[in-house]
C-alpha positions as CSV (number, residue, x, y, z in Angstrom):
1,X,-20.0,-10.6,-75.9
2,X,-20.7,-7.0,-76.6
3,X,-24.4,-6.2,-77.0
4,X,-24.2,-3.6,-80.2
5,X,-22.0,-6.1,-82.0
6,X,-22.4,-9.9,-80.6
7,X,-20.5,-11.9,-83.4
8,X,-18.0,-9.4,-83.7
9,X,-18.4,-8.5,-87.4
10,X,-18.2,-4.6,-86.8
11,X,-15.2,-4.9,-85.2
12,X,-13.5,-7.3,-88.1
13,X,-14.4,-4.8,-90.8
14,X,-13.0,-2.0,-88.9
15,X,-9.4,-4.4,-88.3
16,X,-9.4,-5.0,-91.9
17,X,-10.3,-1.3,-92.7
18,X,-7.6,-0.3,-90.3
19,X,-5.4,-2.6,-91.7
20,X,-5.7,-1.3,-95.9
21,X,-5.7,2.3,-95.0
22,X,-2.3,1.6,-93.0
23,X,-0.7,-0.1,-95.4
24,X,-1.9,2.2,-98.1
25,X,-0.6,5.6,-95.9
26,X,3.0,3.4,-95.7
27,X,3.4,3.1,-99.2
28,X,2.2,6.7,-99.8
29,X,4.9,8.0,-97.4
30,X,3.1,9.2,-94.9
31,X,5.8,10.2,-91.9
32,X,5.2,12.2,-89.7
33,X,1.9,13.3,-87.5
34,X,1.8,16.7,-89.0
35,X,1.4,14.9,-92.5
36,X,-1.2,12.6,-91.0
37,X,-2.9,15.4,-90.0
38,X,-2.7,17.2,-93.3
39,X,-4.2,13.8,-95.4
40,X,-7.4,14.3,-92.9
41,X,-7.6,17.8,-93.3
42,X,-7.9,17.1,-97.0
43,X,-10.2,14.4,-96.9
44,X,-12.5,16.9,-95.1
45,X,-12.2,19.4,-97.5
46,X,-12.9,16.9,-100.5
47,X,-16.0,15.5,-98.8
48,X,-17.3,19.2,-98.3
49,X,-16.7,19.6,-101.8
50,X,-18.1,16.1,-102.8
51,X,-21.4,17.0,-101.0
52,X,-21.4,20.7,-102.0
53,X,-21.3,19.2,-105.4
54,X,-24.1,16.8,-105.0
55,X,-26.3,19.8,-103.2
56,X,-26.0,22.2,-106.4
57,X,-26.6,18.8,-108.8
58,X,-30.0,18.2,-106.3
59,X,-31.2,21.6,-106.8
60,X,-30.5,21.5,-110.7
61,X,-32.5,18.3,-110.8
62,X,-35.5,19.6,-108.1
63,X,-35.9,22.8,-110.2
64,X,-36.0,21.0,-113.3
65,X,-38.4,17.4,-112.7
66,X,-40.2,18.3,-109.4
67,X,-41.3,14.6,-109.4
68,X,-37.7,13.4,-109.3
69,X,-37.4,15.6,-105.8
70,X,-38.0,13.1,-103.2
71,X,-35.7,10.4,-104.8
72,X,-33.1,12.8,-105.3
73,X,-33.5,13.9,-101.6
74,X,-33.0,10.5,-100.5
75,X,-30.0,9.6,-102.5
76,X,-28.3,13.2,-101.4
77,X,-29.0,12.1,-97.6
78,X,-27.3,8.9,-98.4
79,X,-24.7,10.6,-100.5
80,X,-24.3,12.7,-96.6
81,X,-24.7,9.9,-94.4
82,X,-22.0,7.9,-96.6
83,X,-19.8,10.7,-96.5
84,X,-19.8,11.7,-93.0
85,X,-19.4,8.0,-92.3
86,X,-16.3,7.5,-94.6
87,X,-14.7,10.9,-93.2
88,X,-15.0,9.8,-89.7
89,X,-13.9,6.4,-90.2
90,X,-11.0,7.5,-92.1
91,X,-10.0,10.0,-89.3
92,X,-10.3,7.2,-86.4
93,X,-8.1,4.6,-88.7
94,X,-5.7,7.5,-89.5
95,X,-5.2,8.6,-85.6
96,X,-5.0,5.3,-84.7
97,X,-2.2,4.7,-87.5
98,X,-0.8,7.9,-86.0
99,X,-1.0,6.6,-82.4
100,X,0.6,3.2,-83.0
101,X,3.0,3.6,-86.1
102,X,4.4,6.9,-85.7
103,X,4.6,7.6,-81.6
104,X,8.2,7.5,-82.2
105,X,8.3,10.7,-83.7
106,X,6.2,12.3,-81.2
C-alpha cells in the first residue's frame, strides 16, 4: 500500500491515461522517437501559447472591471496549474510510449 495513493486510484487514471494517448499516437502514425519527440515539443509550444493567450485576455479584463481581477486571477492560475499538469503528463505518457513501443527503433 503506498502512502500518497492507498486505493490505487492515481495510478488507474494514469494506466487508463497511458493507455488512450497510446492508442491515439498509433492511429496518428507516430513512428519513430524523433517524431515522438516533435509531438511534445509542440504540445509545449501550444500550451505556452494557450497561457500567453489567457495572460493578455487577464490583463484586458483587469484593466477594464478591476472587481473582476481576483476571480480572473484565480481562474488564470488554474488555467496554469491545468496546463502545466496536462503538459507534463502528456510528456511522461509519451516517453513511456516511446520507451515501450518504439525501443525497437532505437
Amino acid at each position: 500500500m503506498k502512502f500518497n495513493d492507498p486505493f490505487g486510484r492515481m495510478e488507474r487514471r494514469h494506466q487508463a491515461g497511458y493507455a488512450a494517448m497510446r492508442d491515439s499516437l498509433i492511429r496518428g502514425g507516430i513512428k519513430s522517437r524523433e517524431e515522438a519527440l516533435e509531438l511534445i515539443k509542440q504540445s509545449r509550444q501550444r500550451a505556452l501559447k494557450i497561457f500567453g493567450t489567457a495572460v493578455l485576455i487577464f490583463f484586458l479584463v483587469a484593466g477594464r472591471w478591476r472587481e473582476v481581477m481576483p476571480i480572473a486571477l484565480f481562474l488564470l492560475l488554474l488555467l496554469g496549474v491545468w496546463l502545466l499538469n496536462s503538459t507534463i503528463n502528456g510528456r511522461r505518457y509519451i516517453m513511456k510510449f516511446v520507451e515501450e513501443e518504439l525501443k525497437q527503433d532505437n
